[in-house]
C-alpha positions as CSV (number, residue, x, y, z in Angstrom):
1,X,138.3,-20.3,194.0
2,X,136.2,-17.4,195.2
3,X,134.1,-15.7,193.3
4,X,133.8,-11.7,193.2
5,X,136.7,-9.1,193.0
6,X,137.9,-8.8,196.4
7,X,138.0,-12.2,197.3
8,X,140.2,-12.9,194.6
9,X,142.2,-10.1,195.3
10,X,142.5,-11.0,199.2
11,X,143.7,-14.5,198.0
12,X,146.5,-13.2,195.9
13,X,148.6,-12.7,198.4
14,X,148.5,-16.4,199.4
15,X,147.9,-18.0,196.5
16,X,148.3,-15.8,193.5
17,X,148.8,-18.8,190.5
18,X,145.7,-20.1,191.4
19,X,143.7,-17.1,191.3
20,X,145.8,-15.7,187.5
21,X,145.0,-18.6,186.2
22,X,140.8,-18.5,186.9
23,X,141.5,-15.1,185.5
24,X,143.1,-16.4,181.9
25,X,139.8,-15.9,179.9
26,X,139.0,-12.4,181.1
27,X,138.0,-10.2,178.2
28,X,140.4,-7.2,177.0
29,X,137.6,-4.7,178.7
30,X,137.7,-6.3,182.1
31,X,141.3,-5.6,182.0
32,X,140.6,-2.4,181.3
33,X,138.3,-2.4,184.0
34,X,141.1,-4.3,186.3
35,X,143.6,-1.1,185.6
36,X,141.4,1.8,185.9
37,X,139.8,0.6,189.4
38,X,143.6,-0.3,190.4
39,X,144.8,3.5,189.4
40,X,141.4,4.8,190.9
41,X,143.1,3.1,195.1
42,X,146.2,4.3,194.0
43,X,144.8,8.1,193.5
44,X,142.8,7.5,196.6
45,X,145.8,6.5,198.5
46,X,147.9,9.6,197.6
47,X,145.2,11.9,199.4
48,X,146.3,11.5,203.1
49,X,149.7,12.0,201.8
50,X,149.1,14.9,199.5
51,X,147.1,16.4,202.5
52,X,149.7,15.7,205.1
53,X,152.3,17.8,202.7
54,X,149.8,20.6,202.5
55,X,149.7,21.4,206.0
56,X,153.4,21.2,205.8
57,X,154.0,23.3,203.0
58,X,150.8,25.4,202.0
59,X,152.7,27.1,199.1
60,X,151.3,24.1,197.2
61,X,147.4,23.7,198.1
62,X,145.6,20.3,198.2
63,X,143.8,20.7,195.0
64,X,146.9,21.5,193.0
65,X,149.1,18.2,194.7
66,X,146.0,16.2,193.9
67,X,145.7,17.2,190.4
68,X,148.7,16.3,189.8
69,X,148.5,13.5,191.0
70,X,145.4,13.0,189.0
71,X,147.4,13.5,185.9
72,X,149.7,10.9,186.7
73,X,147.7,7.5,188.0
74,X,145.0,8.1,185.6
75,X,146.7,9.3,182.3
76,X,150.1,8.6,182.5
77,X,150.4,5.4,184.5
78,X,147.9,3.4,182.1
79,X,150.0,3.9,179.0
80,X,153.5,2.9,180.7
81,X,151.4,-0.2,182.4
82,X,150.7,-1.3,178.5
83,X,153.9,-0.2,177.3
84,X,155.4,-2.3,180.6
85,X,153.6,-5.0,179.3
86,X,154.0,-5.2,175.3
87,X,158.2,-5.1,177.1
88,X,157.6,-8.0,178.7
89,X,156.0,-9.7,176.3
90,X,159.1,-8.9,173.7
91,X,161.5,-9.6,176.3
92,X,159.8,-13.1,176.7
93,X,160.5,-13.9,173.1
94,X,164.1,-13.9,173.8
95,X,163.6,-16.8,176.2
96,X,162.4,-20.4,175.6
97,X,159.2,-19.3,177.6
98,X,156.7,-17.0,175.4
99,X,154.3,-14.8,177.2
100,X,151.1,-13.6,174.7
101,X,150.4,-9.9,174.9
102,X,146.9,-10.3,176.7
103,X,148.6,-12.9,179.1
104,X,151.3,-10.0,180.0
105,X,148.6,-7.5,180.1
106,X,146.4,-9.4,182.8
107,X,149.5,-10.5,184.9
108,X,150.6,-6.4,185.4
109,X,147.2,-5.4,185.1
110,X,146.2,-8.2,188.2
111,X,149.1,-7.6,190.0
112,X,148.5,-4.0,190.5
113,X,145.3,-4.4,191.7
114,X,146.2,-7.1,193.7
115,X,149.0,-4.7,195.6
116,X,146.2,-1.8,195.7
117,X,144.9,-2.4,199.2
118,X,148.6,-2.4,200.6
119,X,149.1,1.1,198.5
120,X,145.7,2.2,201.1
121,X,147.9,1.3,204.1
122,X,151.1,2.7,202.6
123,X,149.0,6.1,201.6
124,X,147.8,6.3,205.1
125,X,150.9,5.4,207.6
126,X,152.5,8.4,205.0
127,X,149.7,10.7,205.5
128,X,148.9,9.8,209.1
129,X,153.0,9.2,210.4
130,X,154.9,10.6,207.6
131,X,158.6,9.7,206.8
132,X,160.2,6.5,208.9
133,X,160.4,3.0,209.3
134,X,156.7,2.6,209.0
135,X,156.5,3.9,205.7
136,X,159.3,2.5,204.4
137,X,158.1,-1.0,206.0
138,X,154.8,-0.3,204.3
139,X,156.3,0.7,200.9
140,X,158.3,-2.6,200.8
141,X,155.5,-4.9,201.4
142,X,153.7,-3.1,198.7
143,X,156.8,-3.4,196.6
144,X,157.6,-6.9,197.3
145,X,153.7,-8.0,197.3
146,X,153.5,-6.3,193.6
147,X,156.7,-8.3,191.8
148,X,155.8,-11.8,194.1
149,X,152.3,-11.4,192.4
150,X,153.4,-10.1,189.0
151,X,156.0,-12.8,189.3
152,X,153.7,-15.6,189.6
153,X,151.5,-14.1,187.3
154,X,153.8,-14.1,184.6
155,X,154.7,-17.9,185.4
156,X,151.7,-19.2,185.7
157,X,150.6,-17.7,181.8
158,X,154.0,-18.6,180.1
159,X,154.2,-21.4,177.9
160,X,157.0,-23.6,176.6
161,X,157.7,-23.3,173.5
């Protein structure tokens, strides 16, 4: 397995149980860490977007669209991603397969920043293009990446009970 962040997230789009599972002993703090730096792309995508719509509508300047956005990946997005997770983790107790809290929380946490380089691409075809089938092809692979690698995630840390 590589070592280093971006390795590791290049090769979970090819092999994404391998590289969860040399992630199992990460510490609460790195997954911290993991979701911050994932929300921090995700904000960073949303610029040539935002940007795109302020030139289209300037009854809404850059700064506010951004700001609000700010509000929403940094603040409101990390408490639904642990709330997302302590779900999952209840709705694994209903099955004979039980996913642990932390396991739950490095799965979404992984697969978010996993998907974050496809959010870049996404952010600019919708800033650079706008609306169409390039967007909406860039959207699904981010969509589709996000649950394959959550997906595995989540398989790979179950355990029978």
């Amino acid at each position: 397995m590589p070592a280093g962040i971006v390795p590791r997230v290049l090769q979970s789009w090819v092999a994404p149980r391998r590289v969860v599972r040399g992630l199992s002993a990460m510490s609460e703090g790195s997954k911290l860490a993991v979701l911050m730096v994932a929300m921090l792309i995700f904000l960073i995508a949303q610029a040539p977007a935002n940007a795109r719509l302020a030139q289209l509508d300037p009854s809404v300047p850059f700064q506010a669209r951004m700001g609000g956005a700010l509000l929403g990946v940094m603040f409101m997005m990390p408490i639904l991603a642990y709330a997302l997770a302590a779900l999952v983790t209840g709705l694994s107790r209903l099955t004979p397969w039980y996913l642990a809290p932390e396991d739950s929380r490095l799965a979404l946490f992984w697969a978010l920043l996993a998907v974050a380089p496809a959010m870049l691409l996404a952010g600019l075809v919708a800033g650079l293009v706008g609306q169409g089938p390039g967007l909406t092809l860039a959207q699904a692979a981010c969509g589709i990446g996000f649950l394959v690698i959550w997906g595995a995630g989540i398989s790979t840390l179950s355990r029978r009970r």
